[in-house]
C-alpha positions as YAML, in Angstrom:
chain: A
units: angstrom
residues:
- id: 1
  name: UNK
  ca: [-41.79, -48.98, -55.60]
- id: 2
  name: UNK
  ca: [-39.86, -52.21, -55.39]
- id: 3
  name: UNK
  ca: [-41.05, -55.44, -56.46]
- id: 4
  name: UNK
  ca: [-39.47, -59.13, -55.98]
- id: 5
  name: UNK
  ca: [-40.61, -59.71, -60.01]
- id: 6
  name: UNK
  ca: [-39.17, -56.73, -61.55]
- id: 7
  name: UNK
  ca: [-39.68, -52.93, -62.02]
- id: 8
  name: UNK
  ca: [-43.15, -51.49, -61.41]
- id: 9
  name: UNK
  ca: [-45.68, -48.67, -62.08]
- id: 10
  name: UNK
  ca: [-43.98, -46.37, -59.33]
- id: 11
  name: UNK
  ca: [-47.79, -44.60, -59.55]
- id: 12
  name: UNK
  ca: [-49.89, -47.97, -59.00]
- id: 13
  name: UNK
  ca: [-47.31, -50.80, -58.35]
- id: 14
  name: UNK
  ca: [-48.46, -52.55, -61.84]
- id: 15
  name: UNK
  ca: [-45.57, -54.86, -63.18]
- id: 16
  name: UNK
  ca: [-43.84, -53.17, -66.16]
- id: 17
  name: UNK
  ca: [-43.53, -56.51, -67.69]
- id: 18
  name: UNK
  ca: [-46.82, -57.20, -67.85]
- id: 19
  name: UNK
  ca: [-49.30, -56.81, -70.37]
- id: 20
  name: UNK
  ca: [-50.20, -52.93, -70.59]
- id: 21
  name: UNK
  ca: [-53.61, -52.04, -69.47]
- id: 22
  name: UNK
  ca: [-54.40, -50.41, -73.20]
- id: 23
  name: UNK
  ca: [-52.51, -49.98, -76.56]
- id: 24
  name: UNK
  ca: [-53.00, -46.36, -77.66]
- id: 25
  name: UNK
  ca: [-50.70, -46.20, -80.42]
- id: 26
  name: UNK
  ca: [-47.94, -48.41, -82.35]
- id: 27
  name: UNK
  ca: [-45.77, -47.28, -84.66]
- id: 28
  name: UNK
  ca: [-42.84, -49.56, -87.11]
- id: 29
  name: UNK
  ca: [-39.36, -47.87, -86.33]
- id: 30
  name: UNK
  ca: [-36.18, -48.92, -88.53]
- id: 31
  name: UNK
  ca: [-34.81, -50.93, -85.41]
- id: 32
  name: UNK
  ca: [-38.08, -52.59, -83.73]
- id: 33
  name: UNK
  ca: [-41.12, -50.23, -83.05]
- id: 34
  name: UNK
  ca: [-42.22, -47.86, -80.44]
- id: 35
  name: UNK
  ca: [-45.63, -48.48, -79.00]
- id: 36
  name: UNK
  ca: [-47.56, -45.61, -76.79]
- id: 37
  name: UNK
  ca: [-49.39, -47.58, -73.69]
- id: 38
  name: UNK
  ca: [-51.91, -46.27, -70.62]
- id: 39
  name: UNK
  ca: [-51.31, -48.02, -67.74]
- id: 40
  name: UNK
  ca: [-54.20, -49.23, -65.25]
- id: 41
  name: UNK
  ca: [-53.87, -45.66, -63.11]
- id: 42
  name: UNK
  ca: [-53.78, -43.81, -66.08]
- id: 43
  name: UNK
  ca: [-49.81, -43.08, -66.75]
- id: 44
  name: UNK
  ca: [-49.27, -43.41, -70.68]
- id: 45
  name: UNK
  ca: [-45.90, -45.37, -70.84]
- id: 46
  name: UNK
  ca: [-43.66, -45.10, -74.23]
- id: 47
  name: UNK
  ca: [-42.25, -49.14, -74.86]
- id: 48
  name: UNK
  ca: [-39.30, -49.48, -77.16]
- id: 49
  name: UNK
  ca: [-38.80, -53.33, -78.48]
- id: 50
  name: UNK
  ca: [-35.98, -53.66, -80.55]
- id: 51
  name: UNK
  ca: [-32.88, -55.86, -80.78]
- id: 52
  name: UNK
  ca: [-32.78, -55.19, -76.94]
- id: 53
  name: UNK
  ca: [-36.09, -56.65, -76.04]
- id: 54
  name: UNK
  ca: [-38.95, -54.59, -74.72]
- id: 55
  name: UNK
  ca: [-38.09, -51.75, -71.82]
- id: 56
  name: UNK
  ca: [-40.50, -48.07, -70.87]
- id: 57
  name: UNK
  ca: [-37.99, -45.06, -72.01]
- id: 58
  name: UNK
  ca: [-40.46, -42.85, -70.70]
- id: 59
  name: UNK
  ca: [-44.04, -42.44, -68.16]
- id: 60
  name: UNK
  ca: [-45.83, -39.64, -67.04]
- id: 61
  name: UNK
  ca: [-48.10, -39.13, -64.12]
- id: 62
  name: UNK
  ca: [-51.39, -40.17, -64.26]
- id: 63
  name: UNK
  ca: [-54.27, -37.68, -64.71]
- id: 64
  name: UNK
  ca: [-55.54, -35.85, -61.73]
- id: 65
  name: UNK
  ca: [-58.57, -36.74, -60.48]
- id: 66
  name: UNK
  ca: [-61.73, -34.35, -61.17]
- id: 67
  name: UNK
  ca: [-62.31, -33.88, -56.82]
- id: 68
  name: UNK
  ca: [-58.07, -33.14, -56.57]
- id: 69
  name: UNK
  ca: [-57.17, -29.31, -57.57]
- id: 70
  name: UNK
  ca: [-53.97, -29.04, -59.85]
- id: 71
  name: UNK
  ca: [-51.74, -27.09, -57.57]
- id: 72
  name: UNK
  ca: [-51.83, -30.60, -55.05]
...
């Protein structure tokens, strides 16, 4: 998904830059710090900040739904 802001939840279309939806973990890292996020739809997001500024290295899917089955 494209957005005229920046990058985007390609799952829910929620700007990456903006605040996450709920902290689930941070953790100190000799260069900046690594914090574990959940996104709105449910994707947990991995956010780097270092010398760099802030960027996601890595999302997964969000959960399936309890009416989907998991071979959809």
């Amino acid at each position: 998904m494209t957005s005229t802001t920046g990058p985007v939840c390609p799952h829910c279309g929620w700007p990456d830059g903006a605040e996450p939806f709920q902290v689930v973990s941070c953790h100190t890292t000799a260069v900046g710090s690594t914090v574990w996020t959940r996104c709105g739809c449910g994707s947990l997001q991995v956010r780097v900040t270092d010398a760099c500024g802030t960027r996601i290295v890595s999302r997964s899917r969000p959960p399936l739904s309890e009416s989907s089955p998991a071979w959809q």
